[in-house]
PyMOL CGO cylinders between C-alpha atoms (Angstrom):
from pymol import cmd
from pymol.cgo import CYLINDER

trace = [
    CYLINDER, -44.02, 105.72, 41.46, -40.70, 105.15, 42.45, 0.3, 1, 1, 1, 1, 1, 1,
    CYLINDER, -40.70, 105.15, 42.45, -39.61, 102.65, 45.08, 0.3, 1, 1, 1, 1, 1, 1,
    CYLINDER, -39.61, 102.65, 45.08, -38.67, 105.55, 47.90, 0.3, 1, 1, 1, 1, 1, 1,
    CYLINDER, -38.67, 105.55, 47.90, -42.22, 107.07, 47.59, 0.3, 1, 1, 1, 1, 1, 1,
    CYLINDER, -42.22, 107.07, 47.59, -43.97, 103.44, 47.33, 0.3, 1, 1, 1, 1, 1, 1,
    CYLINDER, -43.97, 103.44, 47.33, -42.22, 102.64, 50.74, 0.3, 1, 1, 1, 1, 1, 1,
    CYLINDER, -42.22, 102.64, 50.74, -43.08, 106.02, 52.61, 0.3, 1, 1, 1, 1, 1, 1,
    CYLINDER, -43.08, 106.02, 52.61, -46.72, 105.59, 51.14, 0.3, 1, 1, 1, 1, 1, 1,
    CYLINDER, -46.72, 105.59, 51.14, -47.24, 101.95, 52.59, 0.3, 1, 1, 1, 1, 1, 1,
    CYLINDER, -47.24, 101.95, 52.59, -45.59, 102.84, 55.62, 0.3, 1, 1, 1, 1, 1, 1,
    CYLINDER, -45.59, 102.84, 55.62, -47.55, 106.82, 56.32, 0.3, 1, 1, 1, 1, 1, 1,
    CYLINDER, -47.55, 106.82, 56.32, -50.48, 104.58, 55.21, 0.3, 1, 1, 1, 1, 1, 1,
    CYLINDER, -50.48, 104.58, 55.21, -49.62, 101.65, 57.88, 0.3, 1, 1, 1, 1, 1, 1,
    CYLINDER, -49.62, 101.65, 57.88, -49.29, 104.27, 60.99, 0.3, 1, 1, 1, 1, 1, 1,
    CYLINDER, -49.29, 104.27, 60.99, -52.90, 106.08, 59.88, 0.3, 1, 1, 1, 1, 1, 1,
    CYLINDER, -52.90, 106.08, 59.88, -54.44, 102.33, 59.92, 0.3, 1, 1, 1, 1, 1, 1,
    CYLINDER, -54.44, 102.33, 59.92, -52.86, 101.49, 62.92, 0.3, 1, 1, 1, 1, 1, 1,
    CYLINDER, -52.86, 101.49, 62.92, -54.50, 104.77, 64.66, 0.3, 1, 1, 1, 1, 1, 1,
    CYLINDER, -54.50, 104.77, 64.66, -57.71, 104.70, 63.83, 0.3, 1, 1, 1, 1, 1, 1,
    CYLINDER, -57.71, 104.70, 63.83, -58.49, 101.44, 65.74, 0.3, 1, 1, 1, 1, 1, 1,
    CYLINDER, -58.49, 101.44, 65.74, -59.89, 99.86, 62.51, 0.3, 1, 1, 1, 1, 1, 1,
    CYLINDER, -59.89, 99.86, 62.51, -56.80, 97.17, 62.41, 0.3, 1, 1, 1, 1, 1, 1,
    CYLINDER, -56.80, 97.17, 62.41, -56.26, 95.54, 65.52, 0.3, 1, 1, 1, 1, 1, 1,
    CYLINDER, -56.26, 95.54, 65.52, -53.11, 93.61, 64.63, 0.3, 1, 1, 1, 1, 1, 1,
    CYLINDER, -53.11, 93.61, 64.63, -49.89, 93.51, 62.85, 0.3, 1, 1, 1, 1, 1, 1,
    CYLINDER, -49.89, 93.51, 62.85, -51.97, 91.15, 60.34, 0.3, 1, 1, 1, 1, 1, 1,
    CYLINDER, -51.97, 91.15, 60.34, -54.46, 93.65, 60.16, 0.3, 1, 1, 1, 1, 1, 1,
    CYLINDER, -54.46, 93.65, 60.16, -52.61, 96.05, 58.87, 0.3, 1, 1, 1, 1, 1, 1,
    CYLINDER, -52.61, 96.05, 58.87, -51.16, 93.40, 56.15, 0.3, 1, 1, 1, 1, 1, 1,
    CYLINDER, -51.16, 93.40, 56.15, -54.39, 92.62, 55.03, 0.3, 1, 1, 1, 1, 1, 1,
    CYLINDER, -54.39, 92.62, 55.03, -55.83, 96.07, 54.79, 0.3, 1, 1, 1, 1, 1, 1,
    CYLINDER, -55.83, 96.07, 54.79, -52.90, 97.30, 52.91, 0.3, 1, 1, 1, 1, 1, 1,
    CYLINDER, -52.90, 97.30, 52.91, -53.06, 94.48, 50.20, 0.3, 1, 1, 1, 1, 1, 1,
    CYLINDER, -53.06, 94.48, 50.20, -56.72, 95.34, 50.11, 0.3, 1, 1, 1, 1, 1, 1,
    CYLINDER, -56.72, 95.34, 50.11, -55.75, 98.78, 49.24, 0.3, 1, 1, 1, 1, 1, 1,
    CYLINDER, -55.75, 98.78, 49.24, -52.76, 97.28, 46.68, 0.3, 1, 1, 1, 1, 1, 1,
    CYLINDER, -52.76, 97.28, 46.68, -49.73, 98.39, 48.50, 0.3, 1, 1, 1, 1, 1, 1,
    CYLINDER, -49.73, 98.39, 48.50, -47.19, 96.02, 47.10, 0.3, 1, 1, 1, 1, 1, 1,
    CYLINDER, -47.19, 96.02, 47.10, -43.86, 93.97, 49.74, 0.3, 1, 1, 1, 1, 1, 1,
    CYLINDER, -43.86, 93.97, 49.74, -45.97, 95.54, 52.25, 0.3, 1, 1, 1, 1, 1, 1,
    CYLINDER, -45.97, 95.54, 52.25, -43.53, 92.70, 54.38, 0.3, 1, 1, 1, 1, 1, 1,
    CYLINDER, -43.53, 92.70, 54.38, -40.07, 93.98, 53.13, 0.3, 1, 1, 1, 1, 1, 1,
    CYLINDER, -40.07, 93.98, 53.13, -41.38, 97.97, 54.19, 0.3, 1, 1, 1, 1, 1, 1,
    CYLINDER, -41.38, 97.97, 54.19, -42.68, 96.45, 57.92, 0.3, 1, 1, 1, 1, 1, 1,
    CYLINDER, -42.68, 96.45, 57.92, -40.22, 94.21, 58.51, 0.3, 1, 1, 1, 1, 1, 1,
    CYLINDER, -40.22, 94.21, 58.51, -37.88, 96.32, 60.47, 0.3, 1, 1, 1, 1, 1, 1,
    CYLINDER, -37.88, 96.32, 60.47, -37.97, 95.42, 64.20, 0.3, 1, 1, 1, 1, 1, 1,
    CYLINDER, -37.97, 95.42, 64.20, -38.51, 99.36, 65.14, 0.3, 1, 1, 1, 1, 1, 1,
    CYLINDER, -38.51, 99.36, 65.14, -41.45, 99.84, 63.13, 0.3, 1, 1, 1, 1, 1, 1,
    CYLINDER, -41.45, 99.84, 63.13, -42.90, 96.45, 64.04, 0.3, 1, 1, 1, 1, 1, 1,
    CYLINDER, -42.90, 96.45, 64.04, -42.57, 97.75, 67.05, 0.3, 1, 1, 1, 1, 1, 1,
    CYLINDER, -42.57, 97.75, 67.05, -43.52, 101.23, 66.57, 0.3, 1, 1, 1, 1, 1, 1,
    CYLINDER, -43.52, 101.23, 66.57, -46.81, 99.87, 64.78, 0.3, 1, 1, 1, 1, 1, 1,
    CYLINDER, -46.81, 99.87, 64.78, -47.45, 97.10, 67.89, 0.3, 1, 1, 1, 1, 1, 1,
    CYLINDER, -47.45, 97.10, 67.89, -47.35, 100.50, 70.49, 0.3, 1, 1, 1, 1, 1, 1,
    CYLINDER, -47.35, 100.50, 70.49, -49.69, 102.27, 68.15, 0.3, 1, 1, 1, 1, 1, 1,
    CYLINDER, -49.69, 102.27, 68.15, -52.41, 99.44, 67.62, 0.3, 1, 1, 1, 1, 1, 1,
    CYLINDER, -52.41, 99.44, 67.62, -52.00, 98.74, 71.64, 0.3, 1, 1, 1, 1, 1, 1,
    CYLINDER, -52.00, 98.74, 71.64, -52.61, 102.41, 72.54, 0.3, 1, 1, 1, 1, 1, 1,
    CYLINDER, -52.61, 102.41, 72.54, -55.60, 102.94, 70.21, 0.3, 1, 1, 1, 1, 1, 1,
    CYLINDER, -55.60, 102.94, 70.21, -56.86, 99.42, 71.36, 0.3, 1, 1, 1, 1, 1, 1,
    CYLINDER, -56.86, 99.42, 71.36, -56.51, 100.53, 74.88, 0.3, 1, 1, 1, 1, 1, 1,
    CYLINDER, -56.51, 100.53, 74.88, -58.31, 104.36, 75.00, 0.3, 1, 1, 1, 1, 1, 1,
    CYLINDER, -58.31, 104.36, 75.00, -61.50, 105.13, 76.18, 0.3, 1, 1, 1, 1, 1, 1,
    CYLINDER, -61.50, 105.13, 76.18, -64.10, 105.78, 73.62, 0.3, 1, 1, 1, 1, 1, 1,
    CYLINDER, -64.10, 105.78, 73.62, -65.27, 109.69, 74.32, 0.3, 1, 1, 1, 1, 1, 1,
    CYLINDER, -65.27, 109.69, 74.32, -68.10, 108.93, 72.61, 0.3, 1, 1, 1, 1, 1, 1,
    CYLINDER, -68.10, 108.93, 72.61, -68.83, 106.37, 75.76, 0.3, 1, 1, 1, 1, 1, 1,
    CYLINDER, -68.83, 106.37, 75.76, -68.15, 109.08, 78.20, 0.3, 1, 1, 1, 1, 1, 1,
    CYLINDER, -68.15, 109.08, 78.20, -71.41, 110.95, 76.88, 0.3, 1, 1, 1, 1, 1, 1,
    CYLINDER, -71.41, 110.95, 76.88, -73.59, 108.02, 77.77, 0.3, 1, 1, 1, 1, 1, 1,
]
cmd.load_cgo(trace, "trace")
Protein backbone atom coordinates (compact mmCIF):
# COMPACT_ATOMS: atom_id res chain seq x y z
CA UNK A 1 0.00 0.00 0.00
CA UNK A 2 1.51 3.07 -0.78
CA UNK A 3 2.02 5.93 1.65
CA UNK A 4 -0.92 8.32 -0.06
CA UNK A 5 -3.53 5.49 0.33
CA UNK A 6 -2.11 4.42 3.96
CA UNK A 7 -2.75 8.14 5.01
CA UNK A 8 -6.36 8.56 3.43
CA UNK A 9 -7.15 5.01 4.99
CA UNK A 10 -6.11 6.01 8.66
CA UNK A 11 -7.58 9.23 8.28
CA UNK A 12 -11.42 8.00 6.32
CA UNK A 13 -10.97 5.37 9.11
CA UNK A 14 -10.35 8.14 12.00
CA UNK A 15 -13.61 10.34 10.92
CA UNK A 16 -15.95 6.87 10.81
CA UNK A 17 -14.53 6.17 14.55
CA UNK A 18 -14.98 9.48 15.56
CA UNK A 19 -18.87 9.27 14.39
CA UNK A 20 -20.03 6.45 15.69
CA UNK A 21 -19.63 7.56 19.36
CA UNK A 22 -17.49 4.44 20.09
CA UNK A 23 -14.17 6.76 20.70
CA UNK A 24 -14.77 9.50 22.89
CA UNK A 25 -11.41 11.25 22.57
CA UNK A 26 -8.58 12.24 20.44
CA UNK A 27 -6.75 9.22 22.38
CA UNK A 28 -9.47 7.13 21.54
CA UNK A 29 -9.16 7.28 18.26
CA UNK A 30 -5.18 6.59 18.66
CA UNK A 31 -5.75 3.63 20.42
CA UNK A 32 -8.44 2.13 18.29
CA UNK A 33 -6.50 2.73 15.20
CA UNK A 34 -3.27 0.95 16.51
CA UNK A 35 -5.67 -1.75 17.57
CA UNK A 36 -6.71 -2.01 14.04
CA UNK A 37 -2.69 -1.61 12.85
CA UNK A 38 -2.84 1.70 11.18
CA UNK A 39 0.77 2.70 11.32
CA UNK A 40 2.19 7.08 12.32
CA UNK A 41 -1.38 7.25 13.01
CA UNK A 42 0.35 10.73 14.88
CA UNK A 43 2.16 12.13 11.73
CA UNK A 44 -1.56 11.60 9.59
CA UNK A 45 -3.58 13.49 12.80
CA UNK A 46 -1.27 15.83 13.61
CA UNK A 47 -2.47 18.66 11.53
CA UNK A 48 -4.21 21.33 13.68
CA UNK A 49 -7.43 21.26 11.16
CA UNK A 50 -8.07 17.74 11.44
CA UNK A 51 -7.35 17.69 15.17
CA UNK A 52 -9.75 19.93 15.10
CA UNK A 53 -12.06 18.61 12.61
CA UNK A 54 -11.92 15.17 14.62
CA UNK A 55 -12.45 17.19 18.27
CA UNK A 56 -16.00 18.79 16.49
CA UNK A 57 -16.90 15.34 15.35
CA UNK A 58 -16.32 13.32 18.71
CA UNK A 59 -18.10 16.53 20.55
CA UNK A 60 -21.16 16.41 18.27
CA UNK A 61 -21.67 12.61 18.43
CA UNK A 62 -20.91 12.88 22.26
CA UNK A 63 -23.50 15.53 22.51
CA UNK A 64 -26.82 14.00 20.39
CA UNK A 65 -29.69 12.54 21.74
CA UNK A 66 -29.93 8.85 21.54
CA UNK A 67 -33.31 8.17 19.26
CA UNK A 68 -33.33 5.05 20.60
CA UNK A 69 -34.07 7.02 24.14
CA UNK A 70 -36.79 8.97 22.56
CA UNK A 71 -38.85 5.59 22.17
CA UNK A 72 -38.78 4.98 25.87
Amino acid sequence: MNQRLAQRDIVARAFELAGLGTCRTLDDLRRQLRREGYESIDAHLSAPTMRRQLKALLTAVVAAPDPSAAQA
